[in-house]
C-alpha positions as CSV (number, residue, x, y, z in Angstrom):
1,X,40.6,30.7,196.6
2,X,41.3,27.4,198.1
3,X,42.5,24.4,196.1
4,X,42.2,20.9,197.8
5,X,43.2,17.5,195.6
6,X,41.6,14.3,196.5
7,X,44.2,11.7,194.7
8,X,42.3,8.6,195.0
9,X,45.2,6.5,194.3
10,X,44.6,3.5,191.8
11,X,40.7,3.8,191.9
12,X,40.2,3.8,188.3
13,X,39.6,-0.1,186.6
14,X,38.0,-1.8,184.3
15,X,34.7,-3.3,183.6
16,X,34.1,-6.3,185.9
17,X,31.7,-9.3,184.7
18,X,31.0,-9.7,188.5
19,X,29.4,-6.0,188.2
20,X,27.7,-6.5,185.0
21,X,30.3,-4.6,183.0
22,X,30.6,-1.6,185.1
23,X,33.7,-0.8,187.3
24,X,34.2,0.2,191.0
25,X,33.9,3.6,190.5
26,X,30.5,2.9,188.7
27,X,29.0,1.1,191.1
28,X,30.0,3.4,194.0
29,X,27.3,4.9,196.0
30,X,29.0,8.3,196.2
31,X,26.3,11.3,196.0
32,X,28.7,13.9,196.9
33,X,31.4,13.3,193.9
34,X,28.2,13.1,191.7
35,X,27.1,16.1,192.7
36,X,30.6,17.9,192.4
37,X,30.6,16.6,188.5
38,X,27.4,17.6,187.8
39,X,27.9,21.0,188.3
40,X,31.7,20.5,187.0
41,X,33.9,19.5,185.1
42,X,34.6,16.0,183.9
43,X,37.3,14.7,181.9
44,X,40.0,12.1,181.0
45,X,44.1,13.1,181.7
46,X,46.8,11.4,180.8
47,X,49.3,11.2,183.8
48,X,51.8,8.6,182.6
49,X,54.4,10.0,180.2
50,X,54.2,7.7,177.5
51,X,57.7,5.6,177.8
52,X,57.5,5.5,181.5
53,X,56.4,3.0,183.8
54,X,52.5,4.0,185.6
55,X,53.8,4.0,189.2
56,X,52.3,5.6,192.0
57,X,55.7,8.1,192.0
58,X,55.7,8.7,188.2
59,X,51.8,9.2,188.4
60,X,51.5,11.6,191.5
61,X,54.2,13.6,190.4
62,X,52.5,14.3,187.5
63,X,49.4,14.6,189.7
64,X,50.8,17.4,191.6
65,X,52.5,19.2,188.5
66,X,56.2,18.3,188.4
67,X,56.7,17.1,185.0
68,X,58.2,13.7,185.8
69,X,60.1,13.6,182.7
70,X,62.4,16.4,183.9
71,X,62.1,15.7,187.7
72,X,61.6,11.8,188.3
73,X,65.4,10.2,189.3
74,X,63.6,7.0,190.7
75,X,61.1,5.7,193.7
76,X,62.8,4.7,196.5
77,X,64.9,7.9,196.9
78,X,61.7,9.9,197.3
79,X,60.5,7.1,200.4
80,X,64.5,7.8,202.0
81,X,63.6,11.3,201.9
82,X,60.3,10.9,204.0
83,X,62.0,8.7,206.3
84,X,65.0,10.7,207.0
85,X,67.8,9.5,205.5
86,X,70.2,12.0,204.7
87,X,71.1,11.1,201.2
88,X,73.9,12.1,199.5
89,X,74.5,12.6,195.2
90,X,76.6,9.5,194.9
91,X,74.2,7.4,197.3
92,X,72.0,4.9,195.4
93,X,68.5,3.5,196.8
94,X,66.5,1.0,196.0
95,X,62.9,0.2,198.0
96,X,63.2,-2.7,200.1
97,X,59.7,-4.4,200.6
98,X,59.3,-7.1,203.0
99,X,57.1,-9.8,201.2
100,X,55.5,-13.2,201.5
101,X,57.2,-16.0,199.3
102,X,56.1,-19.4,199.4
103,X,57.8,-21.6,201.2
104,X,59.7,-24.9,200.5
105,X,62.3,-25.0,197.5
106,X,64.9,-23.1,196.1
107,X,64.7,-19.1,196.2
108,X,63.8,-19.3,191.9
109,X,61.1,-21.6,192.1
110,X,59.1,-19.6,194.9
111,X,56.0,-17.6,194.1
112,X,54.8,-13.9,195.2
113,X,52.2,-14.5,198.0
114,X,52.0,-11.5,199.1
115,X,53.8,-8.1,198.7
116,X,53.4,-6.7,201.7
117,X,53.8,-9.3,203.5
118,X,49.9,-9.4,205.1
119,X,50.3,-5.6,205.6
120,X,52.5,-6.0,208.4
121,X,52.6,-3.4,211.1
122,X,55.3,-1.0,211.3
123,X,56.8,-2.0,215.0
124,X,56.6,-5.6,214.1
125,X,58.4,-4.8,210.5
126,X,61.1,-2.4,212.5
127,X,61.9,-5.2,214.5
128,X,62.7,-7.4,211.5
129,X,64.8,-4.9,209.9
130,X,67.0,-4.4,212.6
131,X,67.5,-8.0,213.1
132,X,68.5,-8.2,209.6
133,X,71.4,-5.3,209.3
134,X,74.2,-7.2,211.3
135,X,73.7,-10.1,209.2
136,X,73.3,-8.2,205.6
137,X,75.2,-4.5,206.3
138,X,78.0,-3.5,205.2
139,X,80.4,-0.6,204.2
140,X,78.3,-0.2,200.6
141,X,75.0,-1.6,201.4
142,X,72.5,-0.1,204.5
143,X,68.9,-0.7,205.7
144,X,66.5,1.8,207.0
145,X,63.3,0.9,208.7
146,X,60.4,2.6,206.9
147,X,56.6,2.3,207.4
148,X,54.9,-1.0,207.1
149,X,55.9,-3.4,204.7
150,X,58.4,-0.3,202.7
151,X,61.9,-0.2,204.1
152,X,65.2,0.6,202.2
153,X,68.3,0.0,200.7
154,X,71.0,2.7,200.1
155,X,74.5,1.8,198.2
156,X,77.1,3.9,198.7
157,X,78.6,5.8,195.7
158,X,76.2,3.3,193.8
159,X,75.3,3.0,189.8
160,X,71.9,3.0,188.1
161,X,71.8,0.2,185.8
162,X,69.4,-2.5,187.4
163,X,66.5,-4.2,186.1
164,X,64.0,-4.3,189.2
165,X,60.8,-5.9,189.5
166,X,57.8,-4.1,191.6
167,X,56.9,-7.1,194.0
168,X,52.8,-6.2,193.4
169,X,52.9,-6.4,189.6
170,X,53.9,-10.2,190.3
171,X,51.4,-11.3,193.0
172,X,50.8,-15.3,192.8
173,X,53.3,-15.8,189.7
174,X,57.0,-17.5,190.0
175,X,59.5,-15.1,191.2
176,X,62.0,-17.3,188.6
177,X,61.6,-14.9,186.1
178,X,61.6,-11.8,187.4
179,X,64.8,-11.9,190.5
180,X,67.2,-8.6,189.9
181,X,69.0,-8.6,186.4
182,X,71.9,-5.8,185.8
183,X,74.9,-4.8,187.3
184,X,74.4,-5.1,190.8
185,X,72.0,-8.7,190.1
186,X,74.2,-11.6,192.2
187,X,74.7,-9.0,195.2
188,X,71.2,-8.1,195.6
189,X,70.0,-11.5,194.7
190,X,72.3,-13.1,197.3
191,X,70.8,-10.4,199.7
192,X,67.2,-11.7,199.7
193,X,68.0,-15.2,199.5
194,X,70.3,-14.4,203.1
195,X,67.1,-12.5,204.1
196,X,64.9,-15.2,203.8
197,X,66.7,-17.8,205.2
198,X,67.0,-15.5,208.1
199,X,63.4,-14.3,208.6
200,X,61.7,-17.8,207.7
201,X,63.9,-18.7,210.6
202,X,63.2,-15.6,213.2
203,X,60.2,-17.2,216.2
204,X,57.7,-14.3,214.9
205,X,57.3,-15.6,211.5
206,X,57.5,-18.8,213.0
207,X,54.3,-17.8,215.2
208,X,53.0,-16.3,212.0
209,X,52.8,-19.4,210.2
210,X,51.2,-21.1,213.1
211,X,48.5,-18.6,213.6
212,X,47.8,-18.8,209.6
213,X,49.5,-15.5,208.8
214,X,51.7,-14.7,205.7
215,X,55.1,-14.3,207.4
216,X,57.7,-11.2,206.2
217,X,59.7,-14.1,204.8
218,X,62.1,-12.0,202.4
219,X,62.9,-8.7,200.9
220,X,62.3,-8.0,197.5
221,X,64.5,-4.8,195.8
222,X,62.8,-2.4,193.5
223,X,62.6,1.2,192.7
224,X,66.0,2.3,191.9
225,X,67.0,5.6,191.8
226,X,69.5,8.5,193.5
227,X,68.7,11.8,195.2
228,X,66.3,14.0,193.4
229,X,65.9,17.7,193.5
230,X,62.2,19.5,193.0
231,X,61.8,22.9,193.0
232,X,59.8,24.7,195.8
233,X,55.9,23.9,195.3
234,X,55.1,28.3,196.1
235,X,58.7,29.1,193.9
236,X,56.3,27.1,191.3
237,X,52.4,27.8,191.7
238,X,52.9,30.9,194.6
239,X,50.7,28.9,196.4
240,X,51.6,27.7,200.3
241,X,51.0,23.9,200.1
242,X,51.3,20.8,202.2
243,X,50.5,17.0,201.9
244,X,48.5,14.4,203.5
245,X,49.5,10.8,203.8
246,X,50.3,7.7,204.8
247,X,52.5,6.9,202.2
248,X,56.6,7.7,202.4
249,X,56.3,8.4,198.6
250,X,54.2,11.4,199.3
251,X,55.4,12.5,202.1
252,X,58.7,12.7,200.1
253,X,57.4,14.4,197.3
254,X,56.2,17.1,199.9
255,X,59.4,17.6,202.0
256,X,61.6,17.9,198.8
257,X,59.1,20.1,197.2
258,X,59.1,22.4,200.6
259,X,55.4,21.4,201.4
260,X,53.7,21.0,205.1
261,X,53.6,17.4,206.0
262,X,50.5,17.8,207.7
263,X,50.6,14.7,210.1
264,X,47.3,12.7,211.1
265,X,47.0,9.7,213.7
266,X,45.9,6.7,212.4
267,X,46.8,6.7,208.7
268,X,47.5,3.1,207.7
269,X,48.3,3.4,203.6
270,X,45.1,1.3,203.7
271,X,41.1,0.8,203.7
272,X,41.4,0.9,207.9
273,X,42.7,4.0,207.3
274,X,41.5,7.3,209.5
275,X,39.4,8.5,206.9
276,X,37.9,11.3,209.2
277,X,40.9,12.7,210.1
278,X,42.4,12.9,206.7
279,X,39.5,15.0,205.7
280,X,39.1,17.1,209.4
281,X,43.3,17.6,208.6
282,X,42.3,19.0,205.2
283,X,39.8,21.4,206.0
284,X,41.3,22.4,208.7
285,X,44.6,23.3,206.8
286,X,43.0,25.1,204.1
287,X,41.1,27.0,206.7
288,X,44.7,28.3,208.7
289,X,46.9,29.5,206.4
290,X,47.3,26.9,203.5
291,X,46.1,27.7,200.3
292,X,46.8,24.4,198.5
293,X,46.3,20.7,200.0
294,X,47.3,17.3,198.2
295,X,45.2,15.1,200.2
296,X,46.3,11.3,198.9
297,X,44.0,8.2,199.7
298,X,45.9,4.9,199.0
299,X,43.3,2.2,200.0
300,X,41.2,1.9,196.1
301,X,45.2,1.1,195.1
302,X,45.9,-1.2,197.9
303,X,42.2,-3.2,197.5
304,X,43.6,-3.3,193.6
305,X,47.0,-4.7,194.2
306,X,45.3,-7.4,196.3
307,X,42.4,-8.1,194.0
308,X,40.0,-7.2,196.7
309,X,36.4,-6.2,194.6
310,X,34.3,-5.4,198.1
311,X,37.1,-3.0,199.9
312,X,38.3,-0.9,196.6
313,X,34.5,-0.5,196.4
314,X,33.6,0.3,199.8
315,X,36.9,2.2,200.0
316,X,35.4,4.9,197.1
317,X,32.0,5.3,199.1
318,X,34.4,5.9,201.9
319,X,36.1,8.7,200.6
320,X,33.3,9.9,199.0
321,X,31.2,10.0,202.6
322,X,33.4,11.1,204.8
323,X,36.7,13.2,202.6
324,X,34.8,14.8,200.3
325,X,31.9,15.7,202.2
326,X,33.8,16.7,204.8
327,X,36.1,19.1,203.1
328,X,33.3,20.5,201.2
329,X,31.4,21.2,204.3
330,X,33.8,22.7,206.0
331,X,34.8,25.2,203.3
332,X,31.5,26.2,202.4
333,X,30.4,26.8,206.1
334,X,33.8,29.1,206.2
335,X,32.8,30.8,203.2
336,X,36.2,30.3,201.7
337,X,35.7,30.1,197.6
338,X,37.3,26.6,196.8
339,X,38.6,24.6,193.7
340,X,38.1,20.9,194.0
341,X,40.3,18.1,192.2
342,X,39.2,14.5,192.2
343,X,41.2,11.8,190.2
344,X,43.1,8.5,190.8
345,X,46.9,9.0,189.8
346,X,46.8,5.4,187.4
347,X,44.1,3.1,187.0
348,X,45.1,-0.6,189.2
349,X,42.2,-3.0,188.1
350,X,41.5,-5.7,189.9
351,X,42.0,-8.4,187.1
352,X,45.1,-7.7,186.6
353,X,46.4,-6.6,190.4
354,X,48.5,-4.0,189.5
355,X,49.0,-0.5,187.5
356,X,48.3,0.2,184.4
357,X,49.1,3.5,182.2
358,X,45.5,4.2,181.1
359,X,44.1,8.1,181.1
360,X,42.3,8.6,184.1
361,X,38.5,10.1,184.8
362,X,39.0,13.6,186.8
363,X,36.7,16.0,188.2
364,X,37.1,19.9,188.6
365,X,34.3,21.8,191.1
366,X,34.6,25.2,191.7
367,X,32.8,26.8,193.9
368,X,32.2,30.1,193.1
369,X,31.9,29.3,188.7
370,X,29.1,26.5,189.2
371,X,27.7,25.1,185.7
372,X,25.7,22.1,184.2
373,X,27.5,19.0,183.6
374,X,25.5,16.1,181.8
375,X,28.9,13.7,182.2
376,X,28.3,11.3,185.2
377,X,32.2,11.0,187.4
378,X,33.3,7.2,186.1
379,X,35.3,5.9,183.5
380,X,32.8,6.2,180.8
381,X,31.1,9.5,181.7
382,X,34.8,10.8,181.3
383,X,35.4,9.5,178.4
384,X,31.9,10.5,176.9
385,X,32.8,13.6,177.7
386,X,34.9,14.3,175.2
387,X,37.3,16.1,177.8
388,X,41.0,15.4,177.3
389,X,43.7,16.9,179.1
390,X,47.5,15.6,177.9
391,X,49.1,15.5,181.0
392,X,49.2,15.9,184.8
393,X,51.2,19.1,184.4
394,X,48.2,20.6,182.6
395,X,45.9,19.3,184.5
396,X,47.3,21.3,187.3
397,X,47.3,24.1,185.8
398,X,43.7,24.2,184.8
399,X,43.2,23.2,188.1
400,X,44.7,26.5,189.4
401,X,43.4,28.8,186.5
């Protein structure tokens, strides 16, 4: 048997007015989900603990069976691991997003424009982090390049003990409220007030602004946390596993967990994503010696965080056209048995541009134990199903039952 996730990160939402009450994943034209559920399973899970915040790394940890109330010791240091920073136990990180701020005024009276600073490319953001260490390194406090618009911060023999605010749960709302409270508050605020008087300065944001573009004008700090330890996914589930995507949270989750990064060209954390190659990587995989594949889409989540109604949709009919029928394909024509598992890790509506900690609709297709499902794969057809799983760590293992 071969399992393969689909984590369609953040495509669950709400009903929309501008869709007459139905959500994305409602109005989706995606026949081959449809016809996985209807000759399924369909259900609702509940993948954020209750207590604990619905991130993307709370959410996907639970997603992939680690209960995150015994393994979860922050974001950022599972994005240090993917990027190669060698962390040690005293080290503390913190994700370092560069992000658009308006412009004019004081540092408290700007607004969030944009957290990812107009999804800036990684060789353009590289270049602005290393311009920025000489001017804001020091013995306690170093920056690491990541992958787009996510970089980090590590603090040498560092505390927990700060209240950090994710930069895309405050998109177009003043930053006043919400700037770094806790013990390390005046350092890191003085930080990204150095950091944007530097980068509003720096000739490419300059050009930016000229050309109409949302400049990388600051960093924002968020994600605390300090070097976590997961056991081995096979130790675990005695499955061989590995991970696909373009996401350093993911990828981090899979190196500590002792998981095949599989690597892809093209993979943007975005709806331009390589969507084909995701899938052919997959397959493929499965097919040579895997038996377990996390394959994690990000664009419904990123089209969410940026209130973007056309893209989150057409991202779903993506993934449902070319991942899922892909993978399918490709198993079936191999003859391999296979177990299917399609779900978003949180919900990130587009009214309110950000996560939320509502259960999530799943689906469960197994090939070879095919039955009648009357329970259409959306939000209501999950919850009409009367199908409630309590957490991600049992929905992985009904999953692999």
């Amino acid at each position: 048997m071969k399992y393969a996730v689909i984590l369609c990160d953040g495509m669950a939402d709400y009903p929309i007015p501008a869709l007459d009450g139905k959500t994305p994943l409602q109005v989706a034209k995606k026949p081959n989900m449809d016809a996985l559920a209807a000759r399924g399973k369909v259900g609702l899970c509940r993948t954020v603990p209750f207590g604990m915040k619905p991130g993307s790394d709370v959410a996907n940890l639970s997603v992939m069976g680690y209960d995150p109330k015994i393994y979860y010791t922050g974001r950022s240091p599972l994005e240090a691991v993917s990027i190669g920073i060698n962390l040690k136990p005293t080290d503390t990180t913190l994700r370092a997003n560069l992000v658009t701020l308006s412009e004019g005024g004081a540092y408290e009276d700007k607004t969030m424009v944009d957290y990812s600073a107009g999804e800036i490319h990684t060789e353009d953001a590289r270049m602005l982090i290393e311009y920025l260490k000489p001017h804001l390194e020091n013995e306690r406090y170093k920056l690491y390049a990541g992958v787009s618009y996510r970089h980090c911060l590590v603090i040498d023999n560092g505390k927990i003990g700060n209240d950090l605010t994710p930069p895309h749960d405050i998109s177009d709302r003043p930053v006043k409220e919400y700037l770094p409270k806790g013990i390390y508050a005046e350092e890191l605020l003085a930080l990204m007030k150095k950091s944007n008087e530097l980068l509003s300065a720096h000739p490419y944001n300059v050009q930016r602004v000229k050309e109409g573009k949302r400049p990388a004008n600051s960093l924002w700090f968020w994600g605390e946390g300090t070097k976590p330890m997961l056991t081995a996914f096979e130790e675990l589930r005695g499955l061989k596993g590995g991970v696909i995507s373009a996401v350093d949270l993911i990828r981090g989750v899979g190196i500590l967990a002792d998981m095949k990064v599989i690597e892809v060209p093209n993979i943007t954390g975005n709806y331009t994503t390589n969507f084909q190659g995701k899938a052919d990587a997959c397959a493929d995989a499965l097919l040579n010696g895997l038996d377990f594949v996390y394959l994690h889409m990000e664009a419904p989540d990123e089209c969410g965080h940026q209130g973007d109604l056309e893209h989150k949709i057409w991202s779903i009919e993506e993934i449902d056209r070319v991942v899922i029928k892909t993978v399918v394909e490709k198993l079936r024509a191999a003859g391999e048995d296979f177990t299917i598992l399609v779900a978003p890790d949180h919900p990130t509506p587009i009214a309110i541009k950000t996560h939320c900690s509502d259960p999530v609709p799943f689906l469960i297709y197994r090939s070879n134990a095919e039955k009648e499902n009357a329970f259409a794969y959306d939000e209501e057809g999950a919850k009409n199903s009367g199908v409630f799983v309590e957490s991600g760590v049992d929905l992985m293992q009904e999953f692999l039952s």
